[in-house]
MARLOTOR-39148 format. One record per residue (C-alpha): x, y, z; residue number from 1; residue in three letters. Coordinates in pm, 1 decimal, always signed. Layout:
! residues N
ATOM       c1       c2       c3 pos code
ATOM        X        Y        Z NUM  Ala
...
//
This chain:
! residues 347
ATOM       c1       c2       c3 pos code
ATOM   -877.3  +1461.0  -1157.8   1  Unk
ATOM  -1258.3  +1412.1  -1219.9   2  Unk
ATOM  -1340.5  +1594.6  -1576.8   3  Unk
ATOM   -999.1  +1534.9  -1725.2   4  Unk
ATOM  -1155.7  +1213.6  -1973.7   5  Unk
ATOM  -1427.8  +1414.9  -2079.0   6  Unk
ATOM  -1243.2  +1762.5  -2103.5   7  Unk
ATOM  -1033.3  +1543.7  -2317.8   8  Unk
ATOM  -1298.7  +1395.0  -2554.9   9  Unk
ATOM  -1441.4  +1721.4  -2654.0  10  Unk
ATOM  -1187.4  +1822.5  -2863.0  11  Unk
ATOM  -1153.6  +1426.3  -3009.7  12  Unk
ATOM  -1523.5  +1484.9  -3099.3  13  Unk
ATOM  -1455.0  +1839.9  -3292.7  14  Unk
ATOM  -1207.5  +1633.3  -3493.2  15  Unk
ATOM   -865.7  +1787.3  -3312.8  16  Unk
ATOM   -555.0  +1579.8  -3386.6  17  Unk
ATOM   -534.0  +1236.9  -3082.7  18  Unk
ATOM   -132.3  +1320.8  -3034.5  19  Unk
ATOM   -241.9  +1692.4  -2974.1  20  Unk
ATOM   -546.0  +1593.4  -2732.7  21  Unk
ATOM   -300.2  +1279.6  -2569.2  22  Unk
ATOM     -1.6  +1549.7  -2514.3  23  Unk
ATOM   -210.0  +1804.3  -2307.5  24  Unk
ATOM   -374.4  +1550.4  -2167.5  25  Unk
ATOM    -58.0  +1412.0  -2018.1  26  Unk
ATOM    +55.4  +1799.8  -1943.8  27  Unk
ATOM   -235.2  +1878.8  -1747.7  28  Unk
ATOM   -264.1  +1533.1  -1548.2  29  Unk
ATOM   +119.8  +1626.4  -1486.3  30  Unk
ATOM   +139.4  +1956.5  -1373.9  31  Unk
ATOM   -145.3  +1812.2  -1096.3  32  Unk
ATOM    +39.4  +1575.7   -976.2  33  Unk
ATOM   +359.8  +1760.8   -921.3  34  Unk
ATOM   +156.6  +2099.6   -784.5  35  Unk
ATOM    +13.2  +1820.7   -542.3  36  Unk
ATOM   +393.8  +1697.0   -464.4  37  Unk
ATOM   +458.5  +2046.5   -418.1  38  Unk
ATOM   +168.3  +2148.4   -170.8  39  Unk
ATOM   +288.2  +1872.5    +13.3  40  Unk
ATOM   +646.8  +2008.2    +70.4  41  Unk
ATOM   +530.5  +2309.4   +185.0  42  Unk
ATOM   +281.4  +2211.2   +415.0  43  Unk
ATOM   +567.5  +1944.9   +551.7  44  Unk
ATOM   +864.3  +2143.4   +470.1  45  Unk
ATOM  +1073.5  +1861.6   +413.2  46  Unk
ATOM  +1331.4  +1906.9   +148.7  47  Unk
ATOM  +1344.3  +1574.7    -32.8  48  Unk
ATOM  +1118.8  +1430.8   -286.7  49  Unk
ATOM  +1096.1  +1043.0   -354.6  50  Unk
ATOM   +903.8   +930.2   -725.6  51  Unk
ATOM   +832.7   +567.9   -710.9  52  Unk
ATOM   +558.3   +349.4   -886.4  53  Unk
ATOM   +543.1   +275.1  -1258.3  54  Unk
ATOM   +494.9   +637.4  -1336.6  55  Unk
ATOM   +895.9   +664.2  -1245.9  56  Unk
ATOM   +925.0   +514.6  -1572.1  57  Unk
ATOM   +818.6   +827.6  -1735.1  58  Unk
ATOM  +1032.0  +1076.3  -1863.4  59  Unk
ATOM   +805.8  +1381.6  -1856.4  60  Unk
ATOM   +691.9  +1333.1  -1540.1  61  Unk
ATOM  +1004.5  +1257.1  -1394.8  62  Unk
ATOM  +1165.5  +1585.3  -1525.9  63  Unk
ATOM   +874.7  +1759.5  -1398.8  64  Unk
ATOM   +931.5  +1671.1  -1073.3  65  Unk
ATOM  +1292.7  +1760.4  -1080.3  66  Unk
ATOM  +1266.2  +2101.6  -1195.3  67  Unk
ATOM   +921.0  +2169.0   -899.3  68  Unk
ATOM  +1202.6  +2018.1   -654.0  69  Unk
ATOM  +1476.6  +2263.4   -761.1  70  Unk
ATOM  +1254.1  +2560.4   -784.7  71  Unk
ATOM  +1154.8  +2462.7   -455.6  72  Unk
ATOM  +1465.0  +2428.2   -273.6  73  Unk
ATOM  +1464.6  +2049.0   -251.0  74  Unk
ATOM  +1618.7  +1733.3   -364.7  75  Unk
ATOM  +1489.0  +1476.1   -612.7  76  Unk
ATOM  +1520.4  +1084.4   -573.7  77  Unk
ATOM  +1369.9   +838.4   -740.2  78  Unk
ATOM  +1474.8   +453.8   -813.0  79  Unk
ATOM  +1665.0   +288.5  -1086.7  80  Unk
ATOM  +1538.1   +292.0  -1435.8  81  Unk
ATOM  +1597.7    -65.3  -1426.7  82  Unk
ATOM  +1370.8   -105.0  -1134.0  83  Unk
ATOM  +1078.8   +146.9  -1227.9  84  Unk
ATOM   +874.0    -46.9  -1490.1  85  Unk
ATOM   +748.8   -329.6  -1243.1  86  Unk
ATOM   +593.6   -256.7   -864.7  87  Unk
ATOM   +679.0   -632.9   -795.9  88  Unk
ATOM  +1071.2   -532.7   -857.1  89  Unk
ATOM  +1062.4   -257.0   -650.0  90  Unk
ATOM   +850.6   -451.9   -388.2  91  Unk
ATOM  +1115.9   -717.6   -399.1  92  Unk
ATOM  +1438.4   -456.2   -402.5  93  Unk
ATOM  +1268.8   -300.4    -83.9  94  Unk
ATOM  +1263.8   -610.6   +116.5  95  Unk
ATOM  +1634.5   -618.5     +9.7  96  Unk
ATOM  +1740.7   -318.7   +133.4  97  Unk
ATOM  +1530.3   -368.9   +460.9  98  Unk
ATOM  +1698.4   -735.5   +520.9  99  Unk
ATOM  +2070.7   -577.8   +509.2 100  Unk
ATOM  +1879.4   -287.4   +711.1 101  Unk
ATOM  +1745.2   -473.3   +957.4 102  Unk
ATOM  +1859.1   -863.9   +930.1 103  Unk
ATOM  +1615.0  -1130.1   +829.9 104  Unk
ATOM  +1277.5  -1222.1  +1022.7 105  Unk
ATOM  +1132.2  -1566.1  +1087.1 106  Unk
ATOM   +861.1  -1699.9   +872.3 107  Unk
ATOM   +625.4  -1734.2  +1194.2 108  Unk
ATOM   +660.8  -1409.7  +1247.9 109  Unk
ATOM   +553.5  -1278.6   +892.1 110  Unk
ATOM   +195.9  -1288.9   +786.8 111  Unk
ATOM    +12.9  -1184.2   +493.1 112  Unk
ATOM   -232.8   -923.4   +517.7 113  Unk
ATOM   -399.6   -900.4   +164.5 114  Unk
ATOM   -576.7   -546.1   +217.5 115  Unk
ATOM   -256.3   -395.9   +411.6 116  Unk
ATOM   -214.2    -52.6   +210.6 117  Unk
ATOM   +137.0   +126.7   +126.6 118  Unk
ATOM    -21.2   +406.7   +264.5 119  Unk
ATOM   -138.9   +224.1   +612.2 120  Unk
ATOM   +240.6   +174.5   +755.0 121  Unk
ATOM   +368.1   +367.8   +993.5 122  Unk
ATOM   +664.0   +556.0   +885.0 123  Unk
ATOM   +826.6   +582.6  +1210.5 124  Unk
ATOM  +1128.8   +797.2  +1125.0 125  Unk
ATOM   +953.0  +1014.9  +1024.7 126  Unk
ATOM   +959.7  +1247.4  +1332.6 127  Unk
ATOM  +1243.9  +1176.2  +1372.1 128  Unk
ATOM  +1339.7  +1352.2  +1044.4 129  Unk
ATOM  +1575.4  +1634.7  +1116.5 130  Unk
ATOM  +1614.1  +1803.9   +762.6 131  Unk
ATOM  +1413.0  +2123.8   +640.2 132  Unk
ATOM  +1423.9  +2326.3   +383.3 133  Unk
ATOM  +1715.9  +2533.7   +364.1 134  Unk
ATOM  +1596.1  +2858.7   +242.5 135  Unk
ATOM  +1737.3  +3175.9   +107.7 136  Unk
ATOM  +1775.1  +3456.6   +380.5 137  Unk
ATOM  +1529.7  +3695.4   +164.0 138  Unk
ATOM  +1258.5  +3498.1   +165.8 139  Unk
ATOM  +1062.5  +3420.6   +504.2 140  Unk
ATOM   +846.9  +3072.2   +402.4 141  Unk
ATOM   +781.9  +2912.7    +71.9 142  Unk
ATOM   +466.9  +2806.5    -12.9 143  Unk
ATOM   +384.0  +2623.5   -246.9 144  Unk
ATOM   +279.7  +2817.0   -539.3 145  Unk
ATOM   +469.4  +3180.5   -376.0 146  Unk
ATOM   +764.9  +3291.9   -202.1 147  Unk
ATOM   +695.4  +3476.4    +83.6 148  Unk
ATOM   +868.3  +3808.8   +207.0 149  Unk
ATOM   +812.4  +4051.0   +463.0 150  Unk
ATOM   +783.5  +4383.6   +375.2 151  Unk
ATOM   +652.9  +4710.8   +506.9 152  Unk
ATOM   +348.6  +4916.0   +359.2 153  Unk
ATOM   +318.0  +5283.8   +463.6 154  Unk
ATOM   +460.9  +5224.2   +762.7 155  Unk
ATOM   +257.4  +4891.1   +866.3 156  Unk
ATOM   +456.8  +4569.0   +871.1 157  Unk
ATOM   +300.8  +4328.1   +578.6 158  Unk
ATOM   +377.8  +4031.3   +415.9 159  Unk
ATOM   +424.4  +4009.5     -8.2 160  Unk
ATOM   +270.0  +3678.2   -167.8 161  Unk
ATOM   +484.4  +3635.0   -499.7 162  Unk
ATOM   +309.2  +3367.6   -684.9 163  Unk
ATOM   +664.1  +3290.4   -897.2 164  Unk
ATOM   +640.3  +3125.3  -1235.5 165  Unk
ATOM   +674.2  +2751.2  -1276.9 166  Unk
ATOM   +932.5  +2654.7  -1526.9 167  Unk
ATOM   +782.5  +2272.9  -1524.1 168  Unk
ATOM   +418.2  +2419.1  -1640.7 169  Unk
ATOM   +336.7  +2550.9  -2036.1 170  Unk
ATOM   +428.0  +2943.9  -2007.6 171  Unk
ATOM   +117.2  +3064.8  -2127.3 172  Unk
ATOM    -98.7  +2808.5  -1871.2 173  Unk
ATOM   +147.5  +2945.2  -1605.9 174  Unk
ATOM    +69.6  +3320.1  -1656.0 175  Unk
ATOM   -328.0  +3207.0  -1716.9 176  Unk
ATOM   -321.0  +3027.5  -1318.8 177  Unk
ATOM    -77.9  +3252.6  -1165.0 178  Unk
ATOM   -350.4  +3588.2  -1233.0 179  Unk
ATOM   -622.6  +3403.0  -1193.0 180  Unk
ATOM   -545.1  +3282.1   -853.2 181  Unk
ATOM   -402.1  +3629.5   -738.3 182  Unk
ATOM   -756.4  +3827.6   -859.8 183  Unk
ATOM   -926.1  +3521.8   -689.3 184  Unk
ATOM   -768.3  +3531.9   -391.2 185  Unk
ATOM   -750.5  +3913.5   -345.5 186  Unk
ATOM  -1117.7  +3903.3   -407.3 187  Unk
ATOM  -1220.9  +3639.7   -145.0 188  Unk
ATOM   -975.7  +3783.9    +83.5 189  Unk
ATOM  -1184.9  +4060.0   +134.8 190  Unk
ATOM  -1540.8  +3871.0    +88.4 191  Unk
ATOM  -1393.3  +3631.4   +374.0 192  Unk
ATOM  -1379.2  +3873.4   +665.2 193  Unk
ATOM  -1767.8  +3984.4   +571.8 194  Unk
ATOM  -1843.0  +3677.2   +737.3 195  Unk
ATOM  -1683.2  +3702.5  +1053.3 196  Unk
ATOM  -1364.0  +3524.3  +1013.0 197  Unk
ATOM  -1011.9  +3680.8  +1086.4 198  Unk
ATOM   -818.4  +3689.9   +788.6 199  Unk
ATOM   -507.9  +3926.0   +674.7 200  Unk
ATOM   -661.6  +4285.1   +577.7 201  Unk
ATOM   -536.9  +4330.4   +215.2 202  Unk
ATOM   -310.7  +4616.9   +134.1 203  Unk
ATOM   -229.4  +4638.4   -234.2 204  Unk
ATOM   -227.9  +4374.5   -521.6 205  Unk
ATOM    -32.8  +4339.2   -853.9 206  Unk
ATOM   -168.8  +4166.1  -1118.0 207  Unk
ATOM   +182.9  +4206.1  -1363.5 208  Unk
ATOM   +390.0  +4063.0  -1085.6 209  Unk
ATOM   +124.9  +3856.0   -930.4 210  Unk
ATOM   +175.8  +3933.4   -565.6 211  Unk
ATOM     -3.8  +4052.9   -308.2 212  Unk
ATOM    +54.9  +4262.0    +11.2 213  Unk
ATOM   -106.6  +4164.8   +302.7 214  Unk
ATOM    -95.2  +4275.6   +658.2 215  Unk
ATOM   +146.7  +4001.4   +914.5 216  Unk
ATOM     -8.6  +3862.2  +1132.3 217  Unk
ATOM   +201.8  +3736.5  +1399.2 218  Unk
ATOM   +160.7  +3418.0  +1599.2 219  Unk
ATOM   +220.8  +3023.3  +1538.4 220  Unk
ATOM    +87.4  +2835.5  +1290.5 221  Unk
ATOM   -207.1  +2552.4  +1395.3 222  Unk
ATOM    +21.1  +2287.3  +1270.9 223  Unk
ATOM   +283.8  +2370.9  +1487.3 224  Unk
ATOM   +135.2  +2382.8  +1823.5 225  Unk
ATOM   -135.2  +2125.1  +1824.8 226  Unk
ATOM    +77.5  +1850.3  +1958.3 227  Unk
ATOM   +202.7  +2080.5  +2247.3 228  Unk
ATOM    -85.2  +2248.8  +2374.0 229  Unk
ATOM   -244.9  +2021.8  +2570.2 230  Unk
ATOM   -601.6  +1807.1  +2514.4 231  Unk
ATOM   -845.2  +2105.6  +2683.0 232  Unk
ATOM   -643.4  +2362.5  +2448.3 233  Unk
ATOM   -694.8  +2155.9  +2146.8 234  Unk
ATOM  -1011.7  +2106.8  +2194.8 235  Unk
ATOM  -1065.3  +2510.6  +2229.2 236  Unk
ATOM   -857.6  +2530.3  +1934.3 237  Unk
ATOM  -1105.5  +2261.2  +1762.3 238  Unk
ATOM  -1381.7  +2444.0  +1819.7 239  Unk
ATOM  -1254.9  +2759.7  +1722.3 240  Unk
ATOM  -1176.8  +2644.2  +1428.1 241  Unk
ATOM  -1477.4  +2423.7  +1314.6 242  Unk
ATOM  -1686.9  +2777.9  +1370.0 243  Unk
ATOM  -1454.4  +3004.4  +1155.5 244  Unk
ATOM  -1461.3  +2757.9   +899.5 245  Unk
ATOM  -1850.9  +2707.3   +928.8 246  Unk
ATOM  -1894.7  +3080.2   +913.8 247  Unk
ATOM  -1739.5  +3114.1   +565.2 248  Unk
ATOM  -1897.7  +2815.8   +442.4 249  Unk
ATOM  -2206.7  +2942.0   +517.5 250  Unk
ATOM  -2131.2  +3264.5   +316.7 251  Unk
ATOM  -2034.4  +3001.8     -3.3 252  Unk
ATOM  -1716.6  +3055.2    +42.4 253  Unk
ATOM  -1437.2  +2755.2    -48.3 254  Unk
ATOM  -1102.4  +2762.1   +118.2 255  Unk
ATOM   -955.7  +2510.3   -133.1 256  Unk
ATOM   -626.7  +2418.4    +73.0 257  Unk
ATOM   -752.6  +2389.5   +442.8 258  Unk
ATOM   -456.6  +2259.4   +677.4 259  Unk
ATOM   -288.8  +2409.0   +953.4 260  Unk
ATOM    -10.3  +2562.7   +776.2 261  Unk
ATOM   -280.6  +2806.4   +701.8 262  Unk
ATOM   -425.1  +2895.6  +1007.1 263  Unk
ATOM   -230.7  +3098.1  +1269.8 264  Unk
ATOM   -327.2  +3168.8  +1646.7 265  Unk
ATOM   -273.0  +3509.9  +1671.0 266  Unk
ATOM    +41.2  +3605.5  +1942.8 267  Unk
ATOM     -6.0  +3282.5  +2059.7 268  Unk
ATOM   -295.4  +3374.1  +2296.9 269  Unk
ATOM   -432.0  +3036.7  +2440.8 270  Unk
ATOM   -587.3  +3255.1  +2669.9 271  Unk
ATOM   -848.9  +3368.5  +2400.2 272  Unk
ATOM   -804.0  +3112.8  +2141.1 273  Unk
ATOM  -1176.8  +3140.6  +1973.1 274  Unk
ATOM  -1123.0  +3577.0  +1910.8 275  Unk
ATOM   -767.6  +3464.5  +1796.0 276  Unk
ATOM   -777.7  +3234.8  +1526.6 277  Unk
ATOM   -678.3  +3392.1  +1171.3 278  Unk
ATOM   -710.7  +3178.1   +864.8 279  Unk
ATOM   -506.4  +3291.9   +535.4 280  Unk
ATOM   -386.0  +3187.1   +189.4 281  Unk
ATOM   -746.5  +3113.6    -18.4 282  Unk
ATOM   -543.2  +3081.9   -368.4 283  Unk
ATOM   -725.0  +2777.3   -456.4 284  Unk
ATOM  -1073.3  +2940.7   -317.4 285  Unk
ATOM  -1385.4  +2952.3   -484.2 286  Unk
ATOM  -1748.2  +3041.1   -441.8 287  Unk
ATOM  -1998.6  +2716.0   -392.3 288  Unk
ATOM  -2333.5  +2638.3   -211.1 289  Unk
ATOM  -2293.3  +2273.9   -272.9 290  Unk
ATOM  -2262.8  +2003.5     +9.1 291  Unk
ATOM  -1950.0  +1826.8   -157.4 292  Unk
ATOM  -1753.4  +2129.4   -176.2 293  Unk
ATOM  -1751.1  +2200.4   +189.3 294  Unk
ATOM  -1713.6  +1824.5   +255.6 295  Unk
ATOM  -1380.6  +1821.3    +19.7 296  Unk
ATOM  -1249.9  +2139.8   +231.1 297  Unk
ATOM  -1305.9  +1959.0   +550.7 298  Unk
ATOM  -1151.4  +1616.3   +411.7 299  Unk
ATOM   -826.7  +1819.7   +285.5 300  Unk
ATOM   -799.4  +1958.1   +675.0 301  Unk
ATOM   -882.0  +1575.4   +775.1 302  Unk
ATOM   -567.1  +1443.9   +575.0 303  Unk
ATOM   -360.1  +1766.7   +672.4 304  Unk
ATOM   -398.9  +1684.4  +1033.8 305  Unk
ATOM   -341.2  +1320.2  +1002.9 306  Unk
ATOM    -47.8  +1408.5   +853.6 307  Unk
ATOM   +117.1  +1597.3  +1111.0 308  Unk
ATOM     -9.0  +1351.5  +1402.1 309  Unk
ATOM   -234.7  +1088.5  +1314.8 310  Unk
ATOM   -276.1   +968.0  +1679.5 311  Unk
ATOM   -470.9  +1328.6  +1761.7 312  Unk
ATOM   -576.5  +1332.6  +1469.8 313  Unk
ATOM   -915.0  +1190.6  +1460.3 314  Unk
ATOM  -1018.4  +1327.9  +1768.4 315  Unk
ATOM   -918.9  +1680.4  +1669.5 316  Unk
ATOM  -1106.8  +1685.4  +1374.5 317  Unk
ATOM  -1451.3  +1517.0  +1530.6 318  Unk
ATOM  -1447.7  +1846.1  +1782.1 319  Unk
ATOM  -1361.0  +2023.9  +1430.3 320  Unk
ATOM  -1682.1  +1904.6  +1299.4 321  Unk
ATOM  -1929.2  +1899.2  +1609.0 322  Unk
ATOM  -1809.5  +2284.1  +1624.1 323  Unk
ATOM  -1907.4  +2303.7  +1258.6 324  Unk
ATOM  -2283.3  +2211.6  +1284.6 325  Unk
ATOM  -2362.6  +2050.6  +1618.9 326  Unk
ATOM  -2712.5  +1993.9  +1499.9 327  Unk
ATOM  -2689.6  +1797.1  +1184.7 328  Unk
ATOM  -2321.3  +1671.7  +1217.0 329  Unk
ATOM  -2397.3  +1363.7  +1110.0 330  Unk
ATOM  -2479.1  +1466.8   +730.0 331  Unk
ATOM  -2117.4  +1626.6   +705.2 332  Unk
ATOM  -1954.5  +1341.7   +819.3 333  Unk
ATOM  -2152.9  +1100.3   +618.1 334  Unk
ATOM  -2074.7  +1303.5   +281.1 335  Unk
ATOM  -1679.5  +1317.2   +379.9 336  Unk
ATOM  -1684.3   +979.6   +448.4 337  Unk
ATOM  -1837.3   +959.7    +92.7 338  Unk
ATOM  -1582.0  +1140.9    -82.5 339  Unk
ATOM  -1334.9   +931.5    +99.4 340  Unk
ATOM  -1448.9   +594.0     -9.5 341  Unk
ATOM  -1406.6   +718.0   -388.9 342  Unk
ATOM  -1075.5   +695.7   -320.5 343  Unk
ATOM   -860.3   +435.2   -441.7 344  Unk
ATOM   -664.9   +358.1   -111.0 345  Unk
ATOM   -914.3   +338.8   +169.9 346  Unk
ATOM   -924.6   +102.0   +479.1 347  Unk
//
């Protein structure tokens, strides 16, 4: 969200009207949040969406995230209005519902950890979290900005990447995003492979429509097999990818969405992992030389992987980066770690 404050006093400064510059304001800050709600479906594929916090309290946002959860096949919770204006209430209605949950605990054996993080617990249901995303027959995978279909293209098998509209964004901001990220990403697409890296050979592209046809690539996806491989194969499958990804860096290239929903082993050869690995779906790529910008890519794989398993996670991801650049590793991993402190929750 860095820029948004001073994107925002521009316009105050030309003399444009506060409720104007305060509304798309709010609209842009918005439609971030719930395309970041939404990446975050598809990459997990669950098919429920909870909106907590103060911000529950607002009506825009909340009917923002209803209509991204429809459009994207999944349901919409969030808590009573009643309870939404005040963490402290919700705090408190939480330990209510775990004490008829799970009975009452001691006082000495409750202790107050005053740096303890919402996002440090460890949700243990949820592998054991049965529901996915029930989706239509036509459509093979939904991303989250495209519905995916196979397809065939003179005779070769291919995959169309619909980039559908977005009924919770402005129309003509919709339109603006949805061509701009299909040129980009047709573009890069074919700039990637220059480098060396596997990535789908690009058939056609259709800038009314704003899809693309790619070739399929068959195989698993990263984030499905890293658990079961083994240590030695996910440590091959580390390295493999740490190069690919330091081989379009190096030609100033910017994934923009690294996890391992978009990386697929290629007919799941473990045999020949490093000639195997194809990476795909550089909508949100650009073109940067800059340190920080490679960093961010790696700390979006980072947080993708801990998200999947966060007890391989860190391990995975240090063979990720000694791949990368085994000769100055340490100045990557000093600027992620960087980036990461600007967060707000960090340990």
């Amino acid at each position: 969200f860095s820029g948004l404050l001073s994107a925002a006093l521009r316009p105050h400064k030309n003399g444009e009207r506060i409720e104007d510059i305060c509304y798309s304001l709010q609209e842009t800050a918005f439609a971030m949040l719930v395309e970041v709600t939404e990446r975050a479906l598809a990459h997990t594929e669950k098919d429920e969406v909870l909106l907590c916090g103060g911000v529950s309290a607002n009506s825009r946002l909340r009917e923002m995230m209803q209509i991204m959860a429809e459009e994207h096949y999944a349901k919409f919770y969030m808590p009573e209005m009643k309870y939404s204006g005040d963490n402290g209430v919700m705090i408190a209605w939480l330990g209510q519902l775990m004490y008829k949950t799970f009975g009452p605990l001691k006082i000495e054996d409750t202790n107050i950890i005053q740096r303890f993080r919402t996002d440090e617990v460890d949700a243990t249901w949820v592998d054991n979290t049965k529901y996915k995303l029930n989706l239509p027959k036509e459509i093979r995978a939904k991303g989250a900005e495209s519905d995916i279909y196979e397809a065939t293209w003179l005779g070769r098998e291919a995959i169309v990447k619909n980039r559908v509209s977005k009924s919770y964004r402005i129309v003509e901001i919709d339109n603006k995003i949805r061509k701009l990220r299909t040129k980009s990403e047709a573009k890069i697409l074919s700039d990637v492979k220059r480098t060396g890296v596997r990535a789908p050979v690009l058939y056609d592209v259709d800038f009314e429509d704003k899809s693309i046809v790619m070739e399929k690539i068959n195989g698993s996806l990263v984030k499905d097999i890293m658990h079961d491989i083994g240590e030695d194969k996910r440590k091959e499958l580390a390295i493999a990818i740490g190069e690919n990804i330091k081989a379009f860096h190096d030609g100033d290239i910017i994934h923009g969405d690294l996890t391992g929903s978009n990386m697929i082993l290629i007919d799941d050869n473990l045999d020949d992992i490093s000639n195997n690995l194809a990476i795909f779906d550089f909508g949100l790529g650009k073109y940067s030389d800059l340190l920080e910008d490679k960093a961010a890519d790696l700390l979006v794989l980072k947080k993708s992987f801990q998200s999947i398993d966060y007890d391989i996670a860190i391990q995975t991801f240090d063979w990720i980066l000694e791949a990368y650049d085994s000769n100055n590793q340490s100045k990557m991993a000093n600027k992620i770690s960087e980036i990461e402190s600007r967060g707000r929750y960090t340990h």
